[in-house]
Backbone as JSON, one array per atom type, in Angstrom:
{
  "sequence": "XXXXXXXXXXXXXXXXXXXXXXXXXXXXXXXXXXXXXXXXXXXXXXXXXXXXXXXXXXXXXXXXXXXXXXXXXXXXXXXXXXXXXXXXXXXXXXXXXXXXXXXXXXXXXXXXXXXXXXXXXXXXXXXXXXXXXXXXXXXXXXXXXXXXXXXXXXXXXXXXXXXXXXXXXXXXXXXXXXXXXXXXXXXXX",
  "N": [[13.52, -53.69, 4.43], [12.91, -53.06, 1.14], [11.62, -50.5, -1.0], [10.11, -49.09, -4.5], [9.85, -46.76, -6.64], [8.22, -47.72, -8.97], [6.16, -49.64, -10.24], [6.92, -52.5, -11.75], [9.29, -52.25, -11.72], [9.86, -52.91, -9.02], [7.95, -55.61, -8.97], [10.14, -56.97, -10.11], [11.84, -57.21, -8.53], [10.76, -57.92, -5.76], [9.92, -56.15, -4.08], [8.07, -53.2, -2.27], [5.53, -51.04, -3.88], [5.62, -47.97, -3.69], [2.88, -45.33, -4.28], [3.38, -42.77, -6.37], [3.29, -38.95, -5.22], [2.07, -36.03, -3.96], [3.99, -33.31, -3.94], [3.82, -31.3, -1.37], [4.7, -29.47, -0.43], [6.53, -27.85, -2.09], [4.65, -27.33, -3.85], [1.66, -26.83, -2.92], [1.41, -24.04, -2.04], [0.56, -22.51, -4.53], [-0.2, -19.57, -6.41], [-2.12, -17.36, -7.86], [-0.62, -16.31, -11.21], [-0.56, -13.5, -13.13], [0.86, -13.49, -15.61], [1.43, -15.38, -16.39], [-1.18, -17.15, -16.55], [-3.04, -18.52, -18.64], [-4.95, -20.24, -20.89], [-4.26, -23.32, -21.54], [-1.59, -24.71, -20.05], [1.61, -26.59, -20.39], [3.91, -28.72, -19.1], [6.38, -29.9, -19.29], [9.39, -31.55, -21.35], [10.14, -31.97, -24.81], [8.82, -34.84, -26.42], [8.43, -37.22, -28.99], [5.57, -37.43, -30.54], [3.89, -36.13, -29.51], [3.65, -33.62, -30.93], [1.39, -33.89, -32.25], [-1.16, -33.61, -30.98], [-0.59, -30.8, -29.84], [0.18, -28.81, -31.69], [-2.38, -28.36, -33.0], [-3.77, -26.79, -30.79], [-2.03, -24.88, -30.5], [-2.91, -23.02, -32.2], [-5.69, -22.07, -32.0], [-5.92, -21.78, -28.72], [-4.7, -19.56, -25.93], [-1.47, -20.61, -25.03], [0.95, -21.97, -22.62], [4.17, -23.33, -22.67], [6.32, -24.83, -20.73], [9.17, -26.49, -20.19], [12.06, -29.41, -19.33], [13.37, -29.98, -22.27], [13.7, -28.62, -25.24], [10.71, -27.65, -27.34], [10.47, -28.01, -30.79], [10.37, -25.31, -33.36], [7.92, -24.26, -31.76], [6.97, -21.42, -30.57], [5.6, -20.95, -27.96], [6.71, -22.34, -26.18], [8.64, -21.59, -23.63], [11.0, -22.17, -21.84], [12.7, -23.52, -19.45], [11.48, -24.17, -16.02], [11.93, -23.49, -12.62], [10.42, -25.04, -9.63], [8.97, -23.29, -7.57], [7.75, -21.81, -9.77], [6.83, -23.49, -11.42], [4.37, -24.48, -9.8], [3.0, -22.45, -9.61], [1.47, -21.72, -12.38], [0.75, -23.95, -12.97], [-1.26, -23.46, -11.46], [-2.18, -21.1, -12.17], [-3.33, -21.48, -14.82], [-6.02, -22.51, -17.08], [-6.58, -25.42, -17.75], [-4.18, -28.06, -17.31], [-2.09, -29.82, -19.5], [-0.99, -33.17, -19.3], [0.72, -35.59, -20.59], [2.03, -38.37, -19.83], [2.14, -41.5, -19.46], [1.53, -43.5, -17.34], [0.78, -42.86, -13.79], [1.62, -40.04, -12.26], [3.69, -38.44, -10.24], [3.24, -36.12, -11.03], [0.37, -35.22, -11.32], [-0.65, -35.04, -9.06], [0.68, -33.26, -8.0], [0.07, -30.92, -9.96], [-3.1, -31.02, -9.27], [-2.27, -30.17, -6.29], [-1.8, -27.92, -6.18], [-4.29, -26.56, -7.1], [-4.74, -26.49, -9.67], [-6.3, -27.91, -12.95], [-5.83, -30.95, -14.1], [-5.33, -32.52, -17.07], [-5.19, -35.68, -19.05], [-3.44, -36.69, -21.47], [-4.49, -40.0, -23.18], [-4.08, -41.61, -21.39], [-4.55, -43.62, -18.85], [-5.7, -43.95, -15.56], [-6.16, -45.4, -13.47], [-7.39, -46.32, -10.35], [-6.62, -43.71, -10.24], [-7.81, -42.0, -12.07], [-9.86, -40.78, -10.29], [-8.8, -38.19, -10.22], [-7.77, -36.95, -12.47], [-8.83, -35.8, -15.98], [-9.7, -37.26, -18.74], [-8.35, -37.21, -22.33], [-8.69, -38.63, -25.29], [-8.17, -37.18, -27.8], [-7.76, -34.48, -29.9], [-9.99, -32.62, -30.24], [-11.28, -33.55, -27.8], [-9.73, -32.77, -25.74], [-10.71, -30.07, -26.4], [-12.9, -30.01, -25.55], [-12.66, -30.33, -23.0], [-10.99, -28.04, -22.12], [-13.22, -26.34, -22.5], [-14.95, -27.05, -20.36], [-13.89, -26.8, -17.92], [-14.7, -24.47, -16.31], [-16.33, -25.95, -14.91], [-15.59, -28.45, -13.85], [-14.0, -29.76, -10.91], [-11.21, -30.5, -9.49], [-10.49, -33.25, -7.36], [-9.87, -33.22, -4.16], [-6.42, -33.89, -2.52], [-4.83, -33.91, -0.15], [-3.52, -35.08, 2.56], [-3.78, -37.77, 1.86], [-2.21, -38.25, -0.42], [0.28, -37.44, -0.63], [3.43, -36.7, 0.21], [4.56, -36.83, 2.55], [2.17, -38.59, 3.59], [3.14, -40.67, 2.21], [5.15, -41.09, 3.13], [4.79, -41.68, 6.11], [3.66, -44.5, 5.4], [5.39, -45.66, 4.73], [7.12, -45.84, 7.52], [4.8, -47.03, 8.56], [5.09, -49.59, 7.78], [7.63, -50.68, 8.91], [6.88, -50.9, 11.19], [6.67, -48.45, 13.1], [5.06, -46.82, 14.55], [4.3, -44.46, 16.18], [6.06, -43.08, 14.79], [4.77, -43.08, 11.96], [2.54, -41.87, 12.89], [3.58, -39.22, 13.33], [4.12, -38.06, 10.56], [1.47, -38.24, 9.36], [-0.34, -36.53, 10.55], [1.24, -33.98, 10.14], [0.57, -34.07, 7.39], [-1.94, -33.8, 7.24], [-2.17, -31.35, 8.56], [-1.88, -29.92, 6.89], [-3.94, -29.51, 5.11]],
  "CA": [[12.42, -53.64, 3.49], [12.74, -52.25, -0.09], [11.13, -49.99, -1.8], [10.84, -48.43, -5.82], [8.82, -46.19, -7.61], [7.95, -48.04, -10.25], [5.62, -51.37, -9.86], [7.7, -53.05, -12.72], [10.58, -52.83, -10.27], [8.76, -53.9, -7.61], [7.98, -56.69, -9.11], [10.85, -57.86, -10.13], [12.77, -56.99, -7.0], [9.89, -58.57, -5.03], [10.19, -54.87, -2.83], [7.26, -52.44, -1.94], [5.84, -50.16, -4.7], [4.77, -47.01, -3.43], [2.53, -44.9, -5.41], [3.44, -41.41, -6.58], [2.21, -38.33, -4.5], [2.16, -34.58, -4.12], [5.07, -32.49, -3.08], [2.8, -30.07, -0.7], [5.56, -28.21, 0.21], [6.41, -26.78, -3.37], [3.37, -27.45, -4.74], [1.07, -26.3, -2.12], [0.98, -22.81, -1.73], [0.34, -21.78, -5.52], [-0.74, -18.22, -6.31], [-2.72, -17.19, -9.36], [-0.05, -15.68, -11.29], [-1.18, -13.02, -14.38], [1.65, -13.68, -16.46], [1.23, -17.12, -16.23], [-2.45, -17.43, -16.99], [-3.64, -19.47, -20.24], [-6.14, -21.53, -20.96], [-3.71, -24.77, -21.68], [-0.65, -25.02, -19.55], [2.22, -27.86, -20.49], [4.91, -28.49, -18.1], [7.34, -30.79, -19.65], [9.82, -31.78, -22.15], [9.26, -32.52, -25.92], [8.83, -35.74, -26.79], [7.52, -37.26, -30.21], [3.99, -37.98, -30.7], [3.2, -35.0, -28.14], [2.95, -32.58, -31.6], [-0.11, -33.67, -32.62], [-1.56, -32.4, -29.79], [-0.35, -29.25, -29.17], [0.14, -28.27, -32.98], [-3.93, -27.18, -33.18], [-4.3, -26.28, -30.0], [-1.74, -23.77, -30.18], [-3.32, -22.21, -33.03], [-7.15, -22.25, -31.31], [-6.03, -21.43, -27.39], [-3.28, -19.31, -25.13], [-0.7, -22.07, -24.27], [2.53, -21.53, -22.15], [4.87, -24.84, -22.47], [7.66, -24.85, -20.14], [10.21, -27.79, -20.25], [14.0, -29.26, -19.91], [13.7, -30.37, -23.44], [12.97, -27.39, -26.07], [9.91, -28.04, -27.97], [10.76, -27.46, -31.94], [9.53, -24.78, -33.6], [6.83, -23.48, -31.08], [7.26, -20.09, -30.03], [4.64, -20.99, -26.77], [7.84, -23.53, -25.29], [9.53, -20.29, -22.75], [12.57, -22.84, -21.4], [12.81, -24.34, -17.75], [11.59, -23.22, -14.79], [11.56, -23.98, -11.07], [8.95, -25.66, -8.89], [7.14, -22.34, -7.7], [7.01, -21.1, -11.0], [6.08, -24.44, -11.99], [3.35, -24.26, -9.46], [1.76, -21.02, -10.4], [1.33, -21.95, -13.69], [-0.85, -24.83, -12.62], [-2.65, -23.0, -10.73], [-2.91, -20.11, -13.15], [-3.95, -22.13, -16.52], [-7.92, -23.44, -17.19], [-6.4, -27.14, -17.32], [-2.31, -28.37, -17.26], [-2.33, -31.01, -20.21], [-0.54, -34.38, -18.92], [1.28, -36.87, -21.24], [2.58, -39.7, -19.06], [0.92, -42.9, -19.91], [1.8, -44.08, -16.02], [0.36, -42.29, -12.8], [3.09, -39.96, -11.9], [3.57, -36.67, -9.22], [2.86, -34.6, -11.72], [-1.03, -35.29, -11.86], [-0.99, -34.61, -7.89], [1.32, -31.6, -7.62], [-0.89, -30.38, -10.73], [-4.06, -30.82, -8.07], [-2.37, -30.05, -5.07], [-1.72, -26.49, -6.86], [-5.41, -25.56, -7.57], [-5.07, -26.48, -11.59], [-6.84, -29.4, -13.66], [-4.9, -32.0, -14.96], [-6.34, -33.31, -18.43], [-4.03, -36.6, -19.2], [-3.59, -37.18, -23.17], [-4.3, -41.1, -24.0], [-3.78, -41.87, -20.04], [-5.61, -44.66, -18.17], [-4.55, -44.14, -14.33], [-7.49, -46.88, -12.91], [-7.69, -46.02, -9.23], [-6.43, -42.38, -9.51], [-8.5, -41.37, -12.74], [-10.78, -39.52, -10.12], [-7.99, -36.74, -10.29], [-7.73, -36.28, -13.69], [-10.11, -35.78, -17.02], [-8.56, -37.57, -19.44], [-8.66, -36.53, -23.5], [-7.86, -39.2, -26.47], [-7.86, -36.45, -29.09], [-7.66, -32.84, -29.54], [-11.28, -32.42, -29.84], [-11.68, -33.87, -26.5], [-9.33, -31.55, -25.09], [-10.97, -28.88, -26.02], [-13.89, -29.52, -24.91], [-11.96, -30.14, -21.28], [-10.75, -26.44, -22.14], [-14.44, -25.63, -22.07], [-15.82, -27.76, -19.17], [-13.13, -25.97, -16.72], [-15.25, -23.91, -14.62], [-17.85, -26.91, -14.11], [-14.74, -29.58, -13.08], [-12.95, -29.53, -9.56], [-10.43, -32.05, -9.3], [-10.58, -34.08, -5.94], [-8.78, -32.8, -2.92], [-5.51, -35.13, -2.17], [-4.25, -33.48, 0.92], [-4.02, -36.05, 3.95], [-4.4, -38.9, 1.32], [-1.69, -38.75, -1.43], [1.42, -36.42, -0.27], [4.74, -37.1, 0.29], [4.1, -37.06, 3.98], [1.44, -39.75, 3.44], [3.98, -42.12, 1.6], [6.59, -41.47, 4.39], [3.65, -42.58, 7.31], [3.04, -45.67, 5.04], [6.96, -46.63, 5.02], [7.24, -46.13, 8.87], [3.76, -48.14, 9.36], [5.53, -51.4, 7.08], [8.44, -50.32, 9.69], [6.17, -50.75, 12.62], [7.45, -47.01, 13.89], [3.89, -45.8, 14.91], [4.95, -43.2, 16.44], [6.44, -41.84, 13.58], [3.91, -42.82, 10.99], [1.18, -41.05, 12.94], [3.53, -37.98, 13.17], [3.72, -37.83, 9.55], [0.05, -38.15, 9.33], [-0.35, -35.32, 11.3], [1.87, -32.84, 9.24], [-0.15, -33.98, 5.86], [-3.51, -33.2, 8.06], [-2.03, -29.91, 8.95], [-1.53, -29.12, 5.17], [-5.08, -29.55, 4.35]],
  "C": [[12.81, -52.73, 2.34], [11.89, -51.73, -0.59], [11.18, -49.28, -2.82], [9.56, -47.59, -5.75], [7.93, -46.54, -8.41], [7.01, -49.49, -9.92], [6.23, -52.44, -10.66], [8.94, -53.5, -12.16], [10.33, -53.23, -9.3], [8.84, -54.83, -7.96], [9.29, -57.64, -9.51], [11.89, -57.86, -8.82], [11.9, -57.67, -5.81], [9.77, -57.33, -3.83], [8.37, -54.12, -3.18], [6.71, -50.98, -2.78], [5.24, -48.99, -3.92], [4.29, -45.88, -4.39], [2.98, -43.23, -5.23], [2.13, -40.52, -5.5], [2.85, -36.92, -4.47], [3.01, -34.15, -3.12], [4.41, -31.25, -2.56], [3.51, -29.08, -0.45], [5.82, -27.38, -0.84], [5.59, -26.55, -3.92], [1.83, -26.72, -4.27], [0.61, -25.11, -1.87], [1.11, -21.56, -2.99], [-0.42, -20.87, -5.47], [-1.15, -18.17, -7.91], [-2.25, -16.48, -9.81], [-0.22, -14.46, -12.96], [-0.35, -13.33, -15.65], [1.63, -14.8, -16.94], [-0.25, -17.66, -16.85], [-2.71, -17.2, -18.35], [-4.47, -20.01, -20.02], [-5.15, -22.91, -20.69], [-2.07, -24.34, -21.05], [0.21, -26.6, -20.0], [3.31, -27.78, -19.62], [5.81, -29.83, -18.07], [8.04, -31.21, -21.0], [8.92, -32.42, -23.11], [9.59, -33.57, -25.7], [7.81, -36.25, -28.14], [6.33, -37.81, -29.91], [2.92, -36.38, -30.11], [2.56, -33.32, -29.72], [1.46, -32.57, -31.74], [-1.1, -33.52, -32.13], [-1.81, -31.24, -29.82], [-0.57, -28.83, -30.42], [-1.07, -27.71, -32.84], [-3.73, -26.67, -32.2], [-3.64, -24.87, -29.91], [-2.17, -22.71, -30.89], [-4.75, -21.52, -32.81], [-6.53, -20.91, -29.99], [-4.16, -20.47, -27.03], [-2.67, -19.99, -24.54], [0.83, -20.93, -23.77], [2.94, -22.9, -21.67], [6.19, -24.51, -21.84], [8.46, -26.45, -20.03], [11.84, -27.9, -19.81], [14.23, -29.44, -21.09], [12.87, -29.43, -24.47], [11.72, -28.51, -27.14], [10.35, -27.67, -29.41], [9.62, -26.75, -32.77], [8.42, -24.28, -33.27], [7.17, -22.23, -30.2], [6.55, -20.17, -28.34], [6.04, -21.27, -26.03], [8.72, -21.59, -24.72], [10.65, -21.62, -21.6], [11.47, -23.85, -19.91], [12.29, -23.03, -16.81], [12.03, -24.17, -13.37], [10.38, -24.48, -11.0], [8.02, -24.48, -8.67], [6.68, -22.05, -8.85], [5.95, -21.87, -11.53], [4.16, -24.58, -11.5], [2.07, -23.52, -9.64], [1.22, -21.05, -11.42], [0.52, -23.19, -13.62], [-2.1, -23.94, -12.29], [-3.74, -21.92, -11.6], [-3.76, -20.59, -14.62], [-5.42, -22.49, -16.0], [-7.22, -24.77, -16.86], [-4.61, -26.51, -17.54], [-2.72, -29.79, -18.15], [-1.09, -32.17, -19.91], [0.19, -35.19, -20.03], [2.06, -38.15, -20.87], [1.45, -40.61, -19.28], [1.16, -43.82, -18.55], [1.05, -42.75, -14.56], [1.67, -41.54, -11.88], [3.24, -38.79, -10.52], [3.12, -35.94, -9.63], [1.38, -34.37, -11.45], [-1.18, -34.53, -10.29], [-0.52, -33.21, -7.7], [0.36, -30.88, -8.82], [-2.33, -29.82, -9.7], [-4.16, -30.1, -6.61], [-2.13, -28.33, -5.14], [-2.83, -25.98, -7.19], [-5.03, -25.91, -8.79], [-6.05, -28.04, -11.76], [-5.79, -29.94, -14.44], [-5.79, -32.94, -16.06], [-5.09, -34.05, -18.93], [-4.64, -36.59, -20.51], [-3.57, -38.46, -23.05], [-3.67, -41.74, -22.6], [-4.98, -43.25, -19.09], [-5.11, -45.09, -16.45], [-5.3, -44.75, -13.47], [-7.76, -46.1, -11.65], [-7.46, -44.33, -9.34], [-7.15, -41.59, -10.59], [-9.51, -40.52, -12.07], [-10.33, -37.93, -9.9], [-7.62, -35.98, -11.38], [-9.21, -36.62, -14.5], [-9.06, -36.13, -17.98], [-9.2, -36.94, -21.12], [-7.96, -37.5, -24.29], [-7.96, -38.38, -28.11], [-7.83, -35.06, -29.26], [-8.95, -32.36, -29.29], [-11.69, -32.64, -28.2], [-10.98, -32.9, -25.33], [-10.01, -30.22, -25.62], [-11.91, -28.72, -25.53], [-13.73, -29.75, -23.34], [-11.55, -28.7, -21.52], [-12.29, -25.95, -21.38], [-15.1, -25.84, -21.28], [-14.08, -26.95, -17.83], [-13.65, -25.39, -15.59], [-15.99, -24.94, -14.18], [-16.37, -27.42, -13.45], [-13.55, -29.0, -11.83], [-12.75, -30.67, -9.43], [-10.61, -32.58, -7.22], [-9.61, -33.8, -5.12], [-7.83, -33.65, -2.86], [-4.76, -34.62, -1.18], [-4.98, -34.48, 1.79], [-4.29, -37.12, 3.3], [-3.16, -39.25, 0.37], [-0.74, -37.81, -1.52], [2.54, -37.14, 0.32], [4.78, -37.36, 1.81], [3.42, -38.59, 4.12], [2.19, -40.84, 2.78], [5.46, -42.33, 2.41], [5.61, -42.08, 5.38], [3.84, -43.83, 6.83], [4.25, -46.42, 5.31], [6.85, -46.75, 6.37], [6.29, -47.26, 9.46], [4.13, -49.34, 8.97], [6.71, -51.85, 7.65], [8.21, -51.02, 10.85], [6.68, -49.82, 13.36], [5.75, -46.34, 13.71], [3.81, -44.78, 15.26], [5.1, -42.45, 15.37], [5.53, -41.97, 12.04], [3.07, -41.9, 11.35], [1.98, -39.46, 12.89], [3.62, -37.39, 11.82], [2.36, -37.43, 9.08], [-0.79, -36.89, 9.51], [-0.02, -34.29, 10.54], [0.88, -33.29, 7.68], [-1.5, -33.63, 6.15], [-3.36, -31.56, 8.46], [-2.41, -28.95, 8.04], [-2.8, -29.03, 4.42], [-5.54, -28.25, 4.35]]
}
């Protein structure tokens, strides 16, 4: 049995897409870190379009953009990090602003870290009850300001890397070993 990432490859491979899900193990046991704490968290390379975004906001709010790809000209962009760091910095920001126009890990490990994930110009159908999405800067800010009301939706025991290993073993028929997967993503709740 095959399986991709991607449903695009899926389909043309005629194989098994499985959907993105939260790395609990790095992602999981974020700490609210002071250094780290902003209002607007970004946590990924530049790419064009993504200024007109950030440009106000950085002038408005406290942003900290970490990436592999330097942002130009923004003093906020502080390099690469790791996963915990990465983590903490979810956890520590008001929201973590999103730019993937596909449903990716990030939105979950964002969640599974204690942060909000506010997707820019995002439409993720079934998993939109994990994010708040924003098609303009205005709209992000007023996701800045709705922060303490919004708690993103638990995804432990539902949408973890654990949970997309169970699902392979159950298309396997290894019961056994789907349910012990199952188990370890139930532990993690």
């Amino acid at each position: 049995h095959l399986f991709a990432s991607n449903q695009k490859i899926a389909d043309a491979w005629g194989c098994t897409c499985l959907p993105p899900a939260a790395n609990i193990l790095e992602y999981g046991n974020a700490k609210v870190d002071e250094s780290l704490m902003c209002e607007i968290a970004i946590a990924t390379g530049f790419q064009e379009g993504m200024q007109e975004y950030v440009w106000p906001l950085v002038k408005k709010y406290n942003i900290k953009i970490f990436g592999d790809k330097p942002w130009p000209a923004i003093p906020e962009y502080l390099g690469n990090v790791d996963a915990p760091t990465t983590a903490n910095l979810y956890c520590s920001a008001k929201i973590t602003l999103l730019f993937s126009r596909e449903v990716s890990d990030q939105i979950f490990n964002v969640t599974v870290a204690n942060g909000t994930p506010v997707v820019c110009n995002g439409d993720y159908g079934e998993f939109n009850k994990y994010v708040m999405s924003a098609n303009s800067v205005d709209e992000i800010i007023q996701r800045v300001e709705k922060r303490d009301t919004f708690i993103a939706i638990p995804i432990r025991g539902e949408n973890t890397y654990f949970d997309r290993a169970a699902d392979i073993f159950d298309m396997l028929a290894l019961d056994a070993e789907a349910t012990a997967f199952r188990k370890t993503s139930e532990e993690y709740k």
